[in-house]
NUMARNU-292482 format. One line per field, with one value per residue (C-alpha): chain; x, y, z; residue number from 1. Coordinates in steps of 0.2 Angstrom, whole numbers, plus 5000, padded with zeros to 4 digits. Example, Ala and Ser with C-alpha at 12.3 -4.5 7.8 and 13.67 -1.06 7.14 Angstrom:
% NUMARNU-292482
cadena = c(A, A)
X = c(5062, 5068)
Y = c(4978, 4995)
Z = c(5039, 5036)
num = c(1, 2)
% end
This chain:
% NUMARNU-292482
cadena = c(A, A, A, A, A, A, A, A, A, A, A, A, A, A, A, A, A, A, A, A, A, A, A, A, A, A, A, A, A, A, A, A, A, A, A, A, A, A, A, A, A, A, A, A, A, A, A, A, A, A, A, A, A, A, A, A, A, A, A, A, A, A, A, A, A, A, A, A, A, A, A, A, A, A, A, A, A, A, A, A, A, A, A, A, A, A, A, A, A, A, A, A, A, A, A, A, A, A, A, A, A, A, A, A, A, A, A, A, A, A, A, A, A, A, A, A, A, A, A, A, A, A, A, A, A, A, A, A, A, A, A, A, A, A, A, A, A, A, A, A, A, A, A, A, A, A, A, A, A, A, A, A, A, A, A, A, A, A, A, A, A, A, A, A, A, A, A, A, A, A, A, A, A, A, A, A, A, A, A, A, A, A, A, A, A, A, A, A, A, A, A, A, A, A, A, A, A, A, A, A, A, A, A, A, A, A, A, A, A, A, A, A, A, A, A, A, A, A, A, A, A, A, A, A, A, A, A, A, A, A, A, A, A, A, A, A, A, A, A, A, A, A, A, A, A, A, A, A, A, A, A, A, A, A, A, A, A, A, A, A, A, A, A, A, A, A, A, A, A, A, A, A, A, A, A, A, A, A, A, A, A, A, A, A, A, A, A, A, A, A, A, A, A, A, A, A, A, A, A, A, A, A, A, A, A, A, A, A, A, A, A, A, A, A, A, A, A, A, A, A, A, A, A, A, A, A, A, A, A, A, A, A, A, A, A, A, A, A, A, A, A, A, A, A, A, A, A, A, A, A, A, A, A, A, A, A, A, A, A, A, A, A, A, A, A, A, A, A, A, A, A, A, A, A, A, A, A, A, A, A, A, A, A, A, A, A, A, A, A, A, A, A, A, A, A, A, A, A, A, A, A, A, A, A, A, A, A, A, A, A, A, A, A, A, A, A, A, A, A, A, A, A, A, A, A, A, A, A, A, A, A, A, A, A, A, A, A, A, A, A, A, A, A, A, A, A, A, A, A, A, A, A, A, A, A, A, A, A, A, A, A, A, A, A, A, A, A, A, A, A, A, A, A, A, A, A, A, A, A, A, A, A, A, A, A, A, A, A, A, A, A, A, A, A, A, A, A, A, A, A, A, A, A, A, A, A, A, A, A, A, A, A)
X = c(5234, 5229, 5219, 5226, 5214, 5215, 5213, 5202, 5209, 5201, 5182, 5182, 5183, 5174, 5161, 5163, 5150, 5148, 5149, 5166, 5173, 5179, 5161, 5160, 5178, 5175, 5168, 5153, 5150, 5139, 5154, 5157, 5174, 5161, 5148, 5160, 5169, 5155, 5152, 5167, 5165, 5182, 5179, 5164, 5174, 5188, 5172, 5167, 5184, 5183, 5169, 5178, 5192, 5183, 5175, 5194, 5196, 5186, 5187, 5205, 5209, 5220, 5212, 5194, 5189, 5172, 5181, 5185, 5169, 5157, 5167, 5169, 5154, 5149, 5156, 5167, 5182, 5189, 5196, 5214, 5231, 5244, 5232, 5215, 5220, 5227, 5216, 5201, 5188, 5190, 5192, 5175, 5164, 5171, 5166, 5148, 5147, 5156, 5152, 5149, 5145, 5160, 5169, 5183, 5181, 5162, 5162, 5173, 5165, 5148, 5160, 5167, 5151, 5144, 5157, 5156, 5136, 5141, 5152, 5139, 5124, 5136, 5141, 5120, 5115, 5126, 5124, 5106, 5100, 5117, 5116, 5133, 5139, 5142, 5128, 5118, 5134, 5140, 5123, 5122, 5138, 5134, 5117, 5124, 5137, 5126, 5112, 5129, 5133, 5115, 5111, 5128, 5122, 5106, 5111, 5123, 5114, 5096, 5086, 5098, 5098, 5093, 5104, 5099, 5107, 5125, 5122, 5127, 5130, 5134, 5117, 5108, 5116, 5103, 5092, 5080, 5084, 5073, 5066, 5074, 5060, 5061, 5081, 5076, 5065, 5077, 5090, 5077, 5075, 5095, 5098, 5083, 5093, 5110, 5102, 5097, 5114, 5128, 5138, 5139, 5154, 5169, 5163, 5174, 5185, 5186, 5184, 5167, 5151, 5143, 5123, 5126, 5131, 5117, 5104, 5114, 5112, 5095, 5089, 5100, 5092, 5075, 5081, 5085, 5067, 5058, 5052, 5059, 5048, 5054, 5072, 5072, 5071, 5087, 5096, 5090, 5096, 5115, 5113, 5109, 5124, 5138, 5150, 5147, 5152, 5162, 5180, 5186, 5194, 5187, 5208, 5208, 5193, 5208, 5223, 5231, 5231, 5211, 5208, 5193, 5189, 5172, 5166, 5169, 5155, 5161, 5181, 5190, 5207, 5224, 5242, 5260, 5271, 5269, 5285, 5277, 5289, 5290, 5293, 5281, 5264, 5252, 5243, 5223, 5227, 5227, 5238, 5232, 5242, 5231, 5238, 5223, 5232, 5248, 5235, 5229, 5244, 5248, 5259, 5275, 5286, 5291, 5272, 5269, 5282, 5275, 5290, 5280, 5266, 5270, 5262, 5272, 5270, 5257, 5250, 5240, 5223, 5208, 5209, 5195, 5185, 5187, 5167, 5173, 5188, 5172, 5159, 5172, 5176, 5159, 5156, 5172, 5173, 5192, 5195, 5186, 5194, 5211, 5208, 5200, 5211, 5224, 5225, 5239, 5242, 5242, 5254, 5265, 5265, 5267, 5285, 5280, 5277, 5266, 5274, 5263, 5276, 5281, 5264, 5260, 5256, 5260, 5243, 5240, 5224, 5210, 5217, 5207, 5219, 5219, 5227, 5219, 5223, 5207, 5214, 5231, 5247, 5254, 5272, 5266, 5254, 5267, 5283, 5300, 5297, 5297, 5294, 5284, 5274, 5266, 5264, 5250, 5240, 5227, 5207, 5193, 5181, 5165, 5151, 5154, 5145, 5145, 5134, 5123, 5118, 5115, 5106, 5096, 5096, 5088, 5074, 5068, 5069, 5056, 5045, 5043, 5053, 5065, 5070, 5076, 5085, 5094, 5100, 5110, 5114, 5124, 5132, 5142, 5145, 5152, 5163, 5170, 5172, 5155, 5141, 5123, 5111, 5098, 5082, 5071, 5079, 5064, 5058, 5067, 5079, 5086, 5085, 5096, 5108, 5108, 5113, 5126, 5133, 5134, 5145, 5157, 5158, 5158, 5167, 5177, 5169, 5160, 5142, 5140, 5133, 5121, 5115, 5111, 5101, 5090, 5087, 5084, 5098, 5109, 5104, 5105, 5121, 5132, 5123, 5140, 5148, 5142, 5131, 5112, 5099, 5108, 5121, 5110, 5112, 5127, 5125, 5124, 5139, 5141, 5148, 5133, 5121, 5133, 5132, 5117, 5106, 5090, 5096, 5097, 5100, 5083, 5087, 5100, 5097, 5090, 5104, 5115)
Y = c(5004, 5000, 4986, 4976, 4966, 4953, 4945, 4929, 4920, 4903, 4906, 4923, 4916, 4901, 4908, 4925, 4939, 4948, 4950, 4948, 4934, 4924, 4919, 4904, 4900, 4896, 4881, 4880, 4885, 4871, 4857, 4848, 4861, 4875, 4868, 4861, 4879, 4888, 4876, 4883, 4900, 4904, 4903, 4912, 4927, 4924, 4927, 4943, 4951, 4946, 4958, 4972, 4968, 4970, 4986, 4993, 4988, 4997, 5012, 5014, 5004, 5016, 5024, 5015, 5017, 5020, 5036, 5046, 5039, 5048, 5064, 5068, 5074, 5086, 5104, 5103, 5097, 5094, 5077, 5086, 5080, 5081, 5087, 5083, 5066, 5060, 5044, 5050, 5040, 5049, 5068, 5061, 5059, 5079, 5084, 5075, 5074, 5061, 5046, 5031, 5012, 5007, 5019, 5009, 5017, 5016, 4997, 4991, 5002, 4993, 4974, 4977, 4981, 4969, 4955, 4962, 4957, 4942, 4936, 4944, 4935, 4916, 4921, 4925, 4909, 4898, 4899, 4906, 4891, 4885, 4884, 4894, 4905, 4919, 4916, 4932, 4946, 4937, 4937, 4959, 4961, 4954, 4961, 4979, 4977, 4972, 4987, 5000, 4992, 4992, 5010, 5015, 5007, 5013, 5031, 5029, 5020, 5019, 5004, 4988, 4970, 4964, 4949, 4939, 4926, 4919, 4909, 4889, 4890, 4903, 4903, 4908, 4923, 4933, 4944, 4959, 4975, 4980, 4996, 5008, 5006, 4987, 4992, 5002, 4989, 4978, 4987, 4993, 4975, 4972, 4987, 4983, 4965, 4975, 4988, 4973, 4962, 4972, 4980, 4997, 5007, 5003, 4985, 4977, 4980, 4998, 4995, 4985, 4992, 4996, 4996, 5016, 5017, 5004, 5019, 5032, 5023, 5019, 5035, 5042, 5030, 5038, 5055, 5049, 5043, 5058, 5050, 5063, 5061, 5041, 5045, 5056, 5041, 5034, 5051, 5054, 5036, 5042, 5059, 5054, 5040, 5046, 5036, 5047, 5066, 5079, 5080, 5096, 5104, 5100, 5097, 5083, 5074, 5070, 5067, 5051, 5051, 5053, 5037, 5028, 5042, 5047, 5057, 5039, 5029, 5020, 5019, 5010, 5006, 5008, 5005, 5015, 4998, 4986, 4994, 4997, 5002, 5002, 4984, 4976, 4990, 4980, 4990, 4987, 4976, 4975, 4986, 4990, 5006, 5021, 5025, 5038, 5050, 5050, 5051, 5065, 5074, 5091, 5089, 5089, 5090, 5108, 5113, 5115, 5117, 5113, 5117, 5121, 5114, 5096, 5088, 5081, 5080, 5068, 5068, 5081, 5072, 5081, 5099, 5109, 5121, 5141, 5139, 5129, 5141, 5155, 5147, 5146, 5164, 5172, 5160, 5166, 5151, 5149, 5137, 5123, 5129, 5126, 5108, 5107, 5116, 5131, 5145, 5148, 5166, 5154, 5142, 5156, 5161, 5143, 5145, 5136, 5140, 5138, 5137, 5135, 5137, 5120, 5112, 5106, 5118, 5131, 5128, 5118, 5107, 5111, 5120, 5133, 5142, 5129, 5112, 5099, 5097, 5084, 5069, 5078, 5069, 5074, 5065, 5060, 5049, 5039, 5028, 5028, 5010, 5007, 5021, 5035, 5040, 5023, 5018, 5033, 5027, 5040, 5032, 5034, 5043, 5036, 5042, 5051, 5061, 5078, 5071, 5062, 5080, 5087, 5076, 5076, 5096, 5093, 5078, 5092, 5105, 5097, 5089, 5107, 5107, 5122, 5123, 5105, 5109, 5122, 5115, 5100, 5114, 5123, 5110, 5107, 5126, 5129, 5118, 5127, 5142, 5149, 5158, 5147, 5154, 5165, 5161, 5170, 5157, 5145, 5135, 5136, 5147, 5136, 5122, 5133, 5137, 5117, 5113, 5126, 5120, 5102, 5108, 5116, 5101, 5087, 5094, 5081, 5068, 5063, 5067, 5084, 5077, 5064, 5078, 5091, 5077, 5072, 5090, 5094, 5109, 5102, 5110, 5125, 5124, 5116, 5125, 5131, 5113, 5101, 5094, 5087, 5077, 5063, 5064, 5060, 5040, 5032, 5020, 5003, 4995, 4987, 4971, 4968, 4970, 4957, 4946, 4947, 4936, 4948, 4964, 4972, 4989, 4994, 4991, 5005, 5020, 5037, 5044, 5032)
Z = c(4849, 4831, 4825, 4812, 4802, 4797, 4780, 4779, 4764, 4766, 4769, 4759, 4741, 4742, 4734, 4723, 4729, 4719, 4698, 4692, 4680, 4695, 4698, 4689, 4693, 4711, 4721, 4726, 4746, 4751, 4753, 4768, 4772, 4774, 4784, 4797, 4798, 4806, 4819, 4830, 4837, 4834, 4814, 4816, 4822, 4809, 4795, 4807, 4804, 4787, 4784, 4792, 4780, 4767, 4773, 4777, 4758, 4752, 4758, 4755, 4738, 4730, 4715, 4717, 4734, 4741, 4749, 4735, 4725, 4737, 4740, 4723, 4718, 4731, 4730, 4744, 4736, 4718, 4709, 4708, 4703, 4692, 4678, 4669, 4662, 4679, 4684, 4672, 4680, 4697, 4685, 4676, 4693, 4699, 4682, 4682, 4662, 4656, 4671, 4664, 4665, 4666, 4677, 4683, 4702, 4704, 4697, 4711, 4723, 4719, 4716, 4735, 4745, 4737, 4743, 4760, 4761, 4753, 4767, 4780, 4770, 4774, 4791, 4794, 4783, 4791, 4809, 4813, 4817, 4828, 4847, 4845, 4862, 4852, 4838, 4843, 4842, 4827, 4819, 4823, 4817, 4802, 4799, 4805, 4792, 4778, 4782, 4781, 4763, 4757, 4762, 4754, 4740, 4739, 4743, 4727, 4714, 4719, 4716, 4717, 4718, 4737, 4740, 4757, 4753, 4744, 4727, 4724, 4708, 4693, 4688, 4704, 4703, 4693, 4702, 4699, 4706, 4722, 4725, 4737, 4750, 4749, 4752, 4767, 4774, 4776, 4783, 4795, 4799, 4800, 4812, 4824, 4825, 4827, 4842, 4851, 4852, 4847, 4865, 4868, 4867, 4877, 4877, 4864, 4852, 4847, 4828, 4830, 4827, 4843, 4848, 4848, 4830, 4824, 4831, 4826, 4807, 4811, 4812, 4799, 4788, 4792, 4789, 4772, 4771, 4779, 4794, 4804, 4821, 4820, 4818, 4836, 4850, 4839, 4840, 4856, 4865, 4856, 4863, 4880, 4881, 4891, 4884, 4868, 4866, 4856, 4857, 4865, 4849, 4829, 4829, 4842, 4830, 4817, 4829, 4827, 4847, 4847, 4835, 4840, 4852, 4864, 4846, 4837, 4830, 4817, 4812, 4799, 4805, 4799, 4803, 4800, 4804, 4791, 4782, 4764, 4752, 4732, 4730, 4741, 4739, 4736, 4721, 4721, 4735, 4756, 4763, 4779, 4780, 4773, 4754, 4750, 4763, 4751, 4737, 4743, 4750, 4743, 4724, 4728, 4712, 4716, 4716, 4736, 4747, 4764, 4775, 4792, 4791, 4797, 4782, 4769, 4750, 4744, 4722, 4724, 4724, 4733, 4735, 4743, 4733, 4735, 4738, 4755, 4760, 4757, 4769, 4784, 4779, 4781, 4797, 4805, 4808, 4812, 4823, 4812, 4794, 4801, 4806, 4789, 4776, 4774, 4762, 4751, 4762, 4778, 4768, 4764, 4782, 4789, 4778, 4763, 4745, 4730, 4711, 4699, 4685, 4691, 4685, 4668, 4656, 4673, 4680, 4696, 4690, 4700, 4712, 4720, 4733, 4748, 4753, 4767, 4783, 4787, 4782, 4777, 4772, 4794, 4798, 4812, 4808, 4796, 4800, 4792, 4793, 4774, 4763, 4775, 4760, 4758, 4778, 4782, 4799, 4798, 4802, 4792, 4805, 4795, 4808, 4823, 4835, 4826, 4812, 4823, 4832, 4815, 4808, 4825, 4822, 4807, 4812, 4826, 4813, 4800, 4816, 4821, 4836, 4833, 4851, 4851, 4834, 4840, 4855, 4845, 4831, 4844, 4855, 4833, 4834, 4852, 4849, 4834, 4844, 4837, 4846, 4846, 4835, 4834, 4846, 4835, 4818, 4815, 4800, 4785, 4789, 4803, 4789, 4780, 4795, 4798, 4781, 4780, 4797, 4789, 4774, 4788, 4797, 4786, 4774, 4764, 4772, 4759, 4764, 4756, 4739, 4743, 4758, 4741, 4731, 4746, 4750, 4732, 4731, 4720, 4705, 4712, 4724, 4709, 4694, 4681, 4687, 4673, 4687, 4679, 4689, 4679, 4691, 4707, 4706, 4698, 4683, 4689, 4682, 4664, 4673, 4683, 4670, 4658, 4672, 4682, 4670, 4678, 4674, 4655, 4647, 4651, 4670, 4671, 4679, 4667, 4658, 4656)
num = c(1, 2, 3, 4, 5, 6, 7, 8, 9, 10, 11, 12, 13, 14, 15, 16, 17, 18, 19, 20, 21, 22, 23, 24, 25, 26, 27, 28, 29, 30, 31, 32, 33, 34, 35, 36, 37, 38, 39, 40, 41, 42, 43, 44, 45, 46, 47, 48, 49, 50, 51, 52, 53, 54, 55, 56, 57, 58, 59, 60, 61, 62, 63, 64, 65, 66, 67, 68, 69, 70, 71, 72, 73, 74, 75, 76, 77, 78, 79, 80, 81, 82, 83, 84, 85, 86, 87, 88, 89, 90, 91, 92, 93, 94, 95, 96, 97, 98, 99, 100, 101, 102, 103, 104, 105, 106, 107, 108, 109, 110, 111, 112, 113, 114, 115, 116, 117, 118, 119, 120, 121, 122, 123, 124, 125, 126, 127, 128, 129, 130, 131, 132, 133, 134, 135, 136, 137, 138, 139, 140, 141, 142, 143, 144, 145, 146, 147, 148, 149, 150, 151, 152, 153, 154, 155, 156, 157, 158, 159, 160, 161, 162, 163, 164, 165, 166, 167, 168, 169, 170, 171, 172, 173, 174, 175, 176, 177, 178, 179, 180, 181, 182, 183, 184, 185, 186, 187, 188, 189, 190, 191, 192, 193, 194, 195, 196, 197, 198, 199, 200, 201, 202, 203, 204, 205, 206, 207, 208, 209, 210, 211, 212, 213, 214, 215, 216, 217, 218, 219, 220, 221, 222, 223, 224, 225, 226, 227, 228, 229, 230, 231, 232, 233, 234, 235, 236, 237, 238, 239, 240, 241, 242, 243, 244, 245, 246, 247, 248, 249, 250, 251, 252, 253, 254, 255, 256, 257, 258, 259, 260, 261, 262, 263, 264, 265, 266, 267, 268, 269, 270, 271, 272, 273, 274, 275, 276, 277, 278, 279, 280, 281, 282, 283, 284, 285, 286, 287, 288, 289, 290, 291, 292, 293, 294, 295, 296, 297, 298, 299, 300, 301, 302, 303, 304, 305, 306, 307, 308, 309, 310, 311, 312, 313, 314, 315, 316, 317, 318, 319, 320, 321, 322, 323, 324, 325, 326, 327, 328, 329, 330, 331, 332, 333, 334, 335, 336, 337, 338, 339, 340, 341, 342, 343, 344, 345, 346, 347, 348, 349, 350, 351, 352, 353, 354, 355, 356, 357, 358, 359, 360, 361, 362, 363, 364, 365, 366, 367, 368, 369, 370, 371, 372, 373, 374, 375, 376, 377, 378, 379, 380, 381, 382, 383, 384, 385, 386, 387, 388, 389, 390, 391, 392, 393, 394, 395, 396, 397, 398, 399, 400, 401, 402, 403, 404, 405, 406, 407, 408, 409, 410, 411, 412, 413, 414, 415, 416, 417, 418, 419, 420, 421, 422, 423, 424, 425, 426, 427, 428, 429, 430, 431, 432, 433, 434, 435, 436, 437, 438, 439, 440, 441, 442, 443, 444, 445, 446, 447, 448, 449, 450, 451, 452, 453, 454, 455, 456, 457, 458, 459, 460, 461, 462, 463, 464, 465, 466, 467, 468, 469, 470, 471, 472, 473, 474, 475, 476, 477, 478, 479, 480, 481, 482, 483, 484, 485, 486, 487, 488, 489, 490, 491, 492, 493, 494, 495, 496, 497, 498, 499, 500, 501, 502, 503, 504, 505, 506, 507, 508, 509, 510, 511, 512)
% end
């Protein structure tokens, strides 16, 4: 069954957390209402949920969400729609050249997970020093949710400001920007807290963040750093847990019936019954149904007719590139591609049809001879409650096992264990149906064979871009896109810098 989350109205906005106008417009936190609230356990996991509901926020908030902001600059998919004015700040970060300060998309990306370790920094502040029965969960919990936001952030816009602790008053607010590693020391510290009091898996509610996920982000983390013979013991313990393996089929990882499954590390939540229809959508706000699946449904409009394929027509958001349709091609890599996307000749064969005459100008924009099937626009994961377009159930998988055995691949592979490397490389591949590799592939050709791996299977999950910067291919693999090493951070936004009395001009990142 679904979690539905809920939304903490009374302690979120107490205090504004992050730099929007409303700042100055709230009360300050330090009033008797506030201390008194977190002496009860029960308010304590009220502000717990909180931060998950922000976090759900986040990644699905319609046209702005952390989702689409870090998938769109990787070469697996393509902005989309119904042409290239549709939602300009999302067609701007697929075509690299014209991001700016004040992309709409990227500012509330950076305004929302800045909230989220807002209300995780007064959850911490405020009870660390309690005698609190559930003081040490609430305080991982908290700290695992502010180390995910801050490598986010750090992995998007570099060097940011390190905030430990919630402002009094508007002018408290400024702050200098810290450096990455000072960034990655402290969520080092945050996830050693998390791995030592957060449950395992199956121990609490499937949504929560779990002691396995805090290792398995731990030694992400140091992959992203290079300390690849530290990040093994983290990758190790996940490998070794038996509550933790691969679904049977790449299909099953995306089945509404497999939500918060054995591959699950760390889920957002969605539901299909809360009867959204065109009068009471929220826009910009909470749903809690999944609106980015309609977003990113095939165009309907007379362009795709899906007839067979169980999807239904979406806007058209989020088509993958021909450069991803190629990769699975010259895998043979079958079984994986159709849980992923599906070729026009496939469409066709399915019973459906593509029209481009039915497109602006007779051109679909940016479409490239495929539609998805991760994450795609399925009738069964919606409800004629409501409108079924706007009541999409479908989970954000945000880290799950399959990544973690790459990213382990990869940690063996630079610490010069090949054997090791191979071994976690193949337990991704037999479960897409393909052979292990090559004994004799060592060094930097198993590199290579790892990272081509990782586009397969994390294709349009948002990691392929931030992968190509870290491993320095990003020239190369996106040369002829617009792409310059301008592009490897996002600006910090325009508002932060007109509001954080710290930060100037001179503070934003080069290029901008």
């Amino acid at each position: 069954m679904k979690k539905t989350f809920l939304t903490i109205i009374g302690i979120l906005f107490l205090g504004i957390f992050s730099c929007t106008d409303e700042f100055t417009e709230n009360p300050r936190i330090n009033v008797e209402e506030l201390d008194t609230y977190f002496l009860e356990e029960e308010n304590v996991e009220t502000a717990i949920i909180g931060i998950y509901d922000l976090m759900q926020h986040n990644y699905s908030k319609d046209w702005s969400s952390a989702f689409l902001v870090k998938l769109l600059p990787g070469d697996d998919s393509n902005a989309a729609g119904g042409n290239e004015n549709d939602q300009n700040q999302l067609q701007n970060i697929d075509d690299y050249a014209k991001v700016s300060s004040s992309n709409v998309s990227i500012a509330s990306v950076w305004d929302l997970y800045y909230r989220t370790i807002a209300l995780s920094n007064l959850v911490i502040n405020n009870i660390s020093d309690s005698n609190l029965g559930n003081k040490d969960r609430a305080l991982a919990e908290a700290k695992f949710m502010r180390a995910w936001c801050y490598f986010e952030l750090t992995t998007m816009f570099g060097d940011v400001p390190l905030r430990l602790t919630v402002p009094e008053k508007a002018e408290d607010f400024g702050i200098e920007k810290s450096s990455r590693a000072a960034i990655y020391t402290q969520i080092e510290l945050d996830l050693t807290a998390a791995i030592a009091d957060l449950p395992g898996k199956g121990q609490s509610d499937s949504f929560r963040a779990t002691s396995e996920t805090a290792e398995a982000l731990m030694g992400k983390v140091l992959v992203f750093q290079e300390k690849y013979s530290d990040a093994i013991p983290f990758f190790k313990s996940v490998i070794d847990n038996p509550a933790i393996d691969l679904e049977t089929n790449p299909e099953d990882v995306w089945s509404i019936h497999k939500e918060f499954g054995k591959e699950s590390l760390f889920e957002m939540g969605y539901i299909s019954t809360s009867a959204r229809d065109w009068g009471n959508l929220a826009w910009g706000g909470r749903n809690e149904s999944n609106l980015h699946i309609q977003l990113m449904g095939p165009r309907g409009d007379g362009i795709f007719d899906v007839t067979g394929t169980g999807l239904i027509n979406g806007w058209g958001f989020n088509l993958p590139t021909s450069k991803l349709v190629k990769a699975f091609e010259a895998a043979g890599d079958t079984k994986r591609k159709a849980a992923t996307l599906m070729t026009e000749a496939e469409l066709i064969a399915a019973g459906g049809s593509v029209d481009p005459t039915a497109a602006t100008g007779g051109v679909i924009w940016d479409y490239e001879g495929a539609i998805r099937i991760k994450y795609g626009t399925k009738l069964e994961d919606t409800s004629s409650d409501g409108v079924k377009e706007l009541n999409y159930g479908t989970n954000y998988r945000l880290f799950r096992y399959a990544e973690v055995l790459l990213l382990a691949a990869e940690a063996y592979n630079k610490d010069v264990q090949d054997g090791m490397a191979r071994t976690e490389l193949n337990k991704v591949r037999n479960r897409a149906g393909l052979a292990n590799i090559d004994v004799n592939l060592t060094g930097d050709a198993l590199f290579e064979a790892i990272v081509n791996e990782k586009f397969l299977e994390l294709a349009h999950e948002g990691q392929r871009f931030w992968d190509l910067v870290r491993w320095g291919k990003a020239a190369t693999e996106l040369s002829g896109t617009g792409y310059s090493s301008t592009n490897d951070l996002y600006p910090i936004p325009i508002t932060e810098i007109d509001k954080n009395s710290k930060l100037s001009l001179t503070d934003q990142n080069p290029g901008y």
